[in-house]
Backbone bond lengths (Angstrom), bond angles and torsions (degrees), N, CA, C in turn:
res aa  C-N    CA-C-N  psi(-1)  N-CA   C-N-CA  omega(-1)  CA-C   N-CA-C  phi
1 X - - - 1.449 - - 1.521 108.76 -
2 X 0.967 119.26 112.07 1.712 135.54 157.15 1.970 109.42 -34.44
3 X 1.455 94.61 114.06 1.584 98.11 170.14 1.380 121.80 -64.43
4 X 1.586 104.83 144.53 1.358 102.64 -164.72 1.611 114.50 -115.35
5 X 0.943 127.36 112.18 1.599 129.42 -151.54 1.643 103.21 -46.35
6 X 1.083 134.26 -177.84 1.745 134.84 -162.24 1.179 84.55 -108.43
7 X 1.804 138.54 139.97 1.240 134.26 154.87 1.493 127.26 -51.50
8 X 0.934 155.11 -142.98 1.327 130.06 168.80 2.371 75.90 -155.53
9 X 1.227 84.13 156.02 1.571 102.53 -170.80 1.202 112.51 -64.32
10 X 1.438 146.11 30.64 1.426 138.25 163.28 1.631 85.54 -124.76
11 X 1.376 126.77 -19.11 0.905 117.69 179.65 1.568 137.77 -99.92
12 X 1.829 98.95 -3.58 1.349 97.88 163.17 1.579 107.33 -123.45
13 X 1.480 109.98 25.45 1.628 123.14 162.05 1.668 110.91 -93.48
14 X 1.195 109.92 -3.13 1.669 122.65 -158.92 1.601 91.66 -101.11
15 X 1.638 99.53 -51.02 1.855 107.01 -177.21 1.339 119.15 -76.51
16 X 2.045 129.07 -21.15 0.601 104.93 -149.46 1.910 80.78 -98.44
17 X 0.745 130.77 2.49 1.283 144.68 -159.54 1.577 92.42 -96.33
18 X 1.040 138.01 -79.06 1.756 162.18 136.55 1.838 71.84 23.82
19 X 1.456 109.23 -79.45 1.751 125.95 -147.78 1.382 102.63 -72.49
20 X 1.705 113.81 -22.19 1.606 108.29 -176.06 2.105 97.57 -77.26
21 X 1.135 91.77 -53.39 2.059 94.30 166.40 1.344 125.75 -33.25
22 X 1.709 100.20 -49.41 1.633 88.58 -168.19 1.395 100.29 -90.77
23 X 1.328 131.95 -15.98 1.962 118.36 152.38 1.132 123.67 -64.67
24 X 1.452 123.13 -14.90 1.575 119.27 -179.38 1.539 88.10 -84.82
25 X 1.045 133.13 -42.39 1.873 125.80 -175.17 1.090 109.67 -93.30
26 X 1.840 132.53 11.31 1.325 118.16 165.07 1.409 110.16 60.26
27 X 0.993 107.71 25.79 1.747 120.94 171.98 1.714 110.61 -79.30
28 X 1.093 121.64 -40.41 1.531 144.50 171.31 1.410 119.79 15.25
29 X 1.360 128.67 -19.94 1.606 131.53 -106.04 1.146 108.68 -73.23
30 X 1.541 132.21 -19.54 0.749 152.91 176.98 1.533 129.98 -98.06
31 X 1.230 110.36 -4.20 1.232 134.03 172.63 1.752 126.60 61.59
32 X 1.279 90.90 17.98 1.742 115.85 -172.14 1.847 96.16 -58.14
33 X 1.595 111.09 -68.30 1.320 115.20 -179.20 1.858 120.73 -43.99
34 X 1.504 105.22 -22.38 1.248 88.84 -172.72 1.624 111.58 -97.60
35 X 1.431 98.34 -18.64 1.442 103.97 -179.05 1.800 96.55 -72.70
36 X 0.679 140.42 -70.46 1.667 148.05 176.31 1.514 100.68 -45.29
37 X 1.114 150.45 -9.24 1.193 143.74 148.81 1.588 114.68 -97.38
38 X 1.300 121.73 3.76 1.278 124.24 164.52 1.683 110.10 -106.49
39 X 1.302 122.28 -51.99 1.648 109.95 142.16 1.136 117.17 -21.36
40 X 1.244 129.40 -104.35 1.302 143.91 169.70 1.940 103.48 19.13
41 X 1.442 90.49 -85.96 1.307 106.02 -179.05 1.703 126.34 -68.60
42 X 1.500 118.11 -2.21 1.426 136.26 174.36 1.889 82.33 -89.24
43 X 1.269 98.50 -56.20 1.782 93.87 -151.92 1.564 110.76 -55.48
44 X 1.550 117.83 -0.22 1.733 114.94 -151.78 1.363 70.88 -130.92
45 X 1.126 156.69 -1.21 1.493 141.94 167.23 1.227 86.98 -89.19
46 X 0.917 129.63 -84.99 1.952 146.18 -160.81 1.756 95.43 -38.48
47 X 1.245 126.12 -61.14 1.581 127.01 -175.02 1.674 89.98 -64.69
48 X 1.561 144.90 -0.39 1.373 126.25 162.55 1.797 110.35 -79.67
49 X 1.637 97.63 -44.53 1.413 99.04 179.61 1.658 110.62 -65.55
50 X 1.240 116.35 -35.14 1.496 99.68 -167.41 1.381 110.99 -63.19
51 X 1.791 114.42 -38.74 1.417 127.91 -154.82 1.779 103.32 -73.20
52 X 1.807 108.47 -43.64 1.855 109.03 155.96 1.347 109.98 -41.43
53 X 1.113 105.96 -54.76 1.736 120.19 -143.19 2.209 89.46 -54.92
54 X 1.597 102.45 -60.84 1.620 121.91 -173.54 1.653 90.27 -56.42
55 X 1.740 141.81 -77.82 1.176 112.66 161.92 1.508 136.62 27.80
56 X 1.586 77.53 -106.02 1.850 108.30 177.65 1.650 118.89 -31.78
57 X 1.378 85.77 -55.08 1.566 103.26 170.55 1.955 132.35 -57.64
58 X 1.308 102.42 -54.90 1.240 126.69 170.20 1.309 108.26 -51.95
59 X 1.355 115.01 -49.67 1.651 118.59 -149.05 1.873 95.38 -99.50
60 X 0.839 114.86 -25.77 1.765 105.49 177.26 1.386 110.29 114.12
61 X 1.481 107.51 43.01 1.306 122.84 179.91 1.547 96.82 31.71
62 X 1.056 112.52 84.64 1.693 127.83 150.89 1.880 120.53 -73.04
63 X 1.280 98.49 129.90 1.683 98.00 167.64 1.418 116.40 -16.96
64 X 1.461 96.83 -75.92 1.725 109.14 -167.27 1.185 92.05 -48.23
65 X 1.161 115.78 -49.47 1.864 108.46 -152.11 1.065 114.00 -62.71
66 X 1.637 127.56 -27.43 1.168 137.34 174.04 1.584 115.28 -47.68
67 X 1.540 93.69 -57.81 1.740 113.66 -167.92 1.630 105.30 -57.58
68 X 1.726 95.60 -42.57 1.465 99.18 -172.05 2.047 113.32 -74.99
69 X 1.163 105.90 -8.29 1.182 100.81 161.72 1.771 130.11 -95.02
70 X 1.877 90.46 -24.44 1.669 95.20 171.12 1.240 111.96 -59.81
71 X 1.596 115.51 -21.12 1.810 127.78 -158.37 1.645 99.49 -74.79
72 X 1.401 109.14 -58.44 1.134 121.35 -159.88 2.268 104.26 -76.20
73 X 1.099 92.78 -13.62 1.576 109.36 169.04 1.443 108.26 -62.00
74 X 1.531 105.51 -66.40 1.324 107.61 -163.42 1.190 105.62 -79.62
75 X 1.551 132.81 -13.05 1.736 128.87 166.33 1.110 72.12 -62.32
76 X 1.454 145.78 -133.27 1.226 137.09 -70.22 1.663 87.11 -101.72
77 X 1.230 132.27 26.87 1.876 129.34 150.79 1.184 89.40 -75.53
78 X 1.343 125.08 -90.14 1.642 138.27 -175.72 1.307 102.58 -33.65
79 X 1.174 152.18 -51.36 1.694 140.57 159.70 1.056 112.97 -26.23
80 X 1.498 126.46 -48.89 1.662 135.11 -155.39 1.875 91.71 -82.67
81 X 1.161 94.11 -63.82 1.540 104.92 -169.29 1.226 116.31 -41.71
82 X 1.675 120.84 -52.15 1.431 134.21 148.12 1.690 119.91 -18.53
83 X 0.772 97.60 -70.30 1.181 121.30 -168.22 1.622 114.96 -62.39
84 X 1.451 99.56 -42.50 1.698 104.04 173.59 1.386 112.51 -86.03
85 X 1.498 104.21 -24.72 1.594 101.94 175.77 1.924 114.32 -88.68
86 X 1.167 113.30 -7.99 1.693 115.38 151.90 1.305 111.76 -27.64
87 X 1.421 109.24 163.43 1.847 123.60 169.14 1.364 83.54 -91.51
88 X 1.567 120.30 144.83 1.765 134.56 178.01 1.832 95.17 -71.99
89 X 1.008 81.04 143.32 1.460 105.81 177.57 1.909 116.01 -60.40
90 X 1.611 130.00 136.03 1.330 123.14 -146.35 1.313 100.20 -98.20
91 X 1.652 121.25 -10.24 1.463 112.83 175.77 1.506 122.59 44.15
92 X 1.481 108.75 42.94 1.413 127.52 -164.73 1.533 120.31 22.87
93 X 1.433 117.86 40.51 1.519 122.86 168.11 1.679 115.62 -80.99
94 X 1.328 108.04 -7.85 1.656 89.47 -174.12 1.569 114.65 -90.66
């Protein structure tokens, strides 16, 4: 897969906004908006664990740092779990 340059922040505030619209109108149909608003929100949990995780590491595995990476672990467990335990999304079929 070909790397894909980083959007730059007016530009993935433009899409994620775009994707919050077409779920408020059940426009979806294709289910693009929900997957990119479920990214979205995986990718900003996951950049918490990495940024503890580099911390922890850097600093000499400190207490806190530990906790603060177990913390940011179990957000993004409970994200997943959330998320799989949701009702699936209706992709304007009903």
């Amino acid at each position: 897969m070909a790397v894909i340059p980083k959007p730059d922040a007016k530009l993935m505030n433009n899409a994620l906004h775009y994707a919050e619209t077409l779920r408020d109108i059940d426009d979806d149909h294709h289910g693009l908006a929900h997957v990119l608003l479920y990214l979205a929100e995986y990718s900003r949990q996951l950049k918490l664990v990495a940024d503890a995780a580099e911390q922890y590491i850097r600093f000499g595995q400190d207490a806190q740092l530990h906790t603060n990476l177990t913390i940011a672990l179990e957000k993004l467990s409970t994200y997943e779990l959330e998320a799989e335990t949701m009702e699936p999304p209706r992709f304007g079929l009903d």
